[in-house]
N, C-alpha and C positions, 0 to 999 in steps of 0.2 A: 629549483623546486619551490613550488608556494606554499608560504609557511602558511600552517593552519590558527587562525585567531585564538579557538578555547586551547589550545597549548602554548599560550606566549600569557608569562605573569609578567604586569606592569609591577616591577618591587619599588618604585620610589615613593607609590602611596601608601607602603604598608610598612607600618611600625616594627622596629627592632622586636627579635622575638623569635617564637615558633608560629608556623600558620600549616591547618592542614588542605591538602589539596585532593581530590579525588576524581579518576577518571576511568569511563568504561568504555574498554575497546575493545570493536569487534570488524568485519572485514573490511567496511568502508575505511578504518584505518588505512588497511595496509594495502588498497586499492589506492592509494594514494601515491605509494611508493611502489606502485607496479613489481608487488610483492604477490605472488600466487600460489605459495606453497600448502597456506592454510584452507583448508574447505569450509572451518568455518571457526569462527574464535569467540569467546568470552572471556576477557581478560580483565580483572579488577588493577587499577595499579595506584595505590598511594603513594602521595609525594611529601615527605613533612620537609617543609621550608622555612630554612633558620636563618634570617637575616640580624646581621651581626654588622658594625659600625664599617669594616672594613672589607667585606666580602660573604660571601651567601653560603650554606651549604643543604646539597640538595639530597634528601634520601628517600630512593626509590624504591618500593617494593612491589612487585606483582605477582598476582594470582591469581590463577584462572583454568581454561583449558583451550585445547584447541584442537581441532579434527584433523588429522593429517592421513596420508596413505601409509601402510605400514609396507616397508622397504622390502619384506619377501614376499609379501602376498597379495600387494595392492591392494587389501579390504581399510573403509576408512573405520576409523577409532579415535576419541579421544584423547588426549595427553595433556597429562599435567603437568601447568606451568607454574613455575615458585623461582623465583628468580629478584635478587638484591643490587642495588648499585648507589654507591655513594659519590657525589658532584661537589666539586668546590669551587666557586665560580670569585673570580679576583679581579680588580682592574688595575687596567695601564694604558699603553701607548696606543696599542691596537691592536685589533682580535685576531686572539692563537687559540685553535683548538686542539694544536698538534699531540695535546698531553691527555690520553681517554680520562683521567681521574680528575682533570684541574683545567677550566674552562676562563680565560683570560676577555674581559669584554672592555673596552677603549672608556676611558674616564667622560659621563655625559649620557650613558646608556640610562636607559630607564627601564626598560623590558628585558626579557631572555626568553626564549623559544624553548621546548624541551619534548619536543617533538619527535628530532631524531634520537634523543636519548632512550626513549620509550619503547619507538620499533625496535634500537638496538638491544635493549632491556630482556625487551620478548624473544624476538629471533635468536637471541642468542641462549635463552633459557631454554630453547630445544633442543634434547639430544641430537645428533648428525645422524645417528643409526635409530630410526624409528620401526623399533618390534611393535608389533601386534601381542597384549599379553592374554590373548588366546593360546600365540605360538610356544608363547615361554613355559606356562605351565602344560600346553598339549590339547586343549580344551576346545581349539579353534577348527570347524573341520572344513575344508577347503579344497577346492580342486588342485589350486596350484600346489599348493601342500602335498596332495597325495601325488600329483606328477613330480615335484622332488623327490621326494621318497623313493619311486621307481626308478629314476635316473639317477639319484646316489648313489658310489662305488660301494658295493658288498663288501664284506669284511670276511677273505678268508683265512680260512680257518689253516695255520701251518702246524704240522709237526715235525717235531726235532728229533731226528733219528739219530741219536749217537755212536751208534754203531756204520753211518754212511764213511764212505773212503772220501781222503779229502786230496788232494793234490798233494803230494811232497813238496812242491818246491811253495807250496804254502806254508808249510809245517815248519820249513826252516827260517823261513820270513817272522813266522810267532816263536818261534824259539829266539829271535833275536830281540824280543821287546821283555822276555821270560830271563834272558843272562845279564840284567844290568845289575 
């Protein structure tokens, strides 16, 4: 995949410290990553970047929203994204990123990409079960909706006649759970 330029910080020109970083992403992002789930997104996502003598640490926060189809009823609706992720990028011999919290880049780097940290950021700031909160409160009226409704099993209604005869050789079966 090619990395994208405005998500790779060159940190060897920027001074020990905090620096803030900000970026707004909407589907061209995630057309990048032949990601199609979103209809359409605004996602804000700060990054404060604390370069430190021996290693970096990256904190990312997004917010935003994003259109999605809502999983019972295929009407689209927005959803709100608020999602947190802290990076701690180290160097050594050569690049491991097998560790999701601790990002290892080979002594001589000058840059870091954080590109895929961002989609993973987001995508994964989405619930897996997207309601429509129409459905939740009731509020939403729908075709599909009302053809569930119709097709849901009804709820009958039993009563318990205590007077019914029951099998004897039941009777002694619960007599035996009655003598311990």
């Amino acid at each position: 995949m090619k990395q994208l330029k405005e998500y790779t910080i060159p940190f060897v020109g920027l001074k020990q410290g905090l620096h803030q970083f900000e970026y707004q992403i909407d589907n061209t992002f995630f057309e990048h990553f032949e990601y199609d789930e979103f209809n359409a997104s605004t996602v804000r996502v700060d990054l404060e970047f604390n370069k430190k003598a021996t290693m970096l640490e990256l904190q990312f926060t997004a917010t935003g929203t994003v259109n999605v189809n809502c999983d019972l009823t295929n009407e689209p609706f927005d959803l709100p994204v608020e999602d947190e992720f802290f990076l701690v990028v180290k160097f050594g011999d050569e690049y491991n990123n097998e560790n999701e919290e601790l990002l290892i880049l080979p002594h001589g780097e000058y840059e870091v990409n954080i590109q895929q940290y961002i989609y993973e950021l987001i995508v994964l700031g989405v619930p897996s079960k997207r309601v429509h909160p129409g459905v939740e409160d009731g509020t939403l009226e729908s075709d599909i909706l009302e053809r569930l409704d119709e097709l849901s099993p009804k709820e009958e209604k039993t009563t318990e006649n205590n007077n019914e005869e029951t099998d004897p050789r039941w009777d002694k079966l619960k007599n035996l759970l009655n003598d311990k």
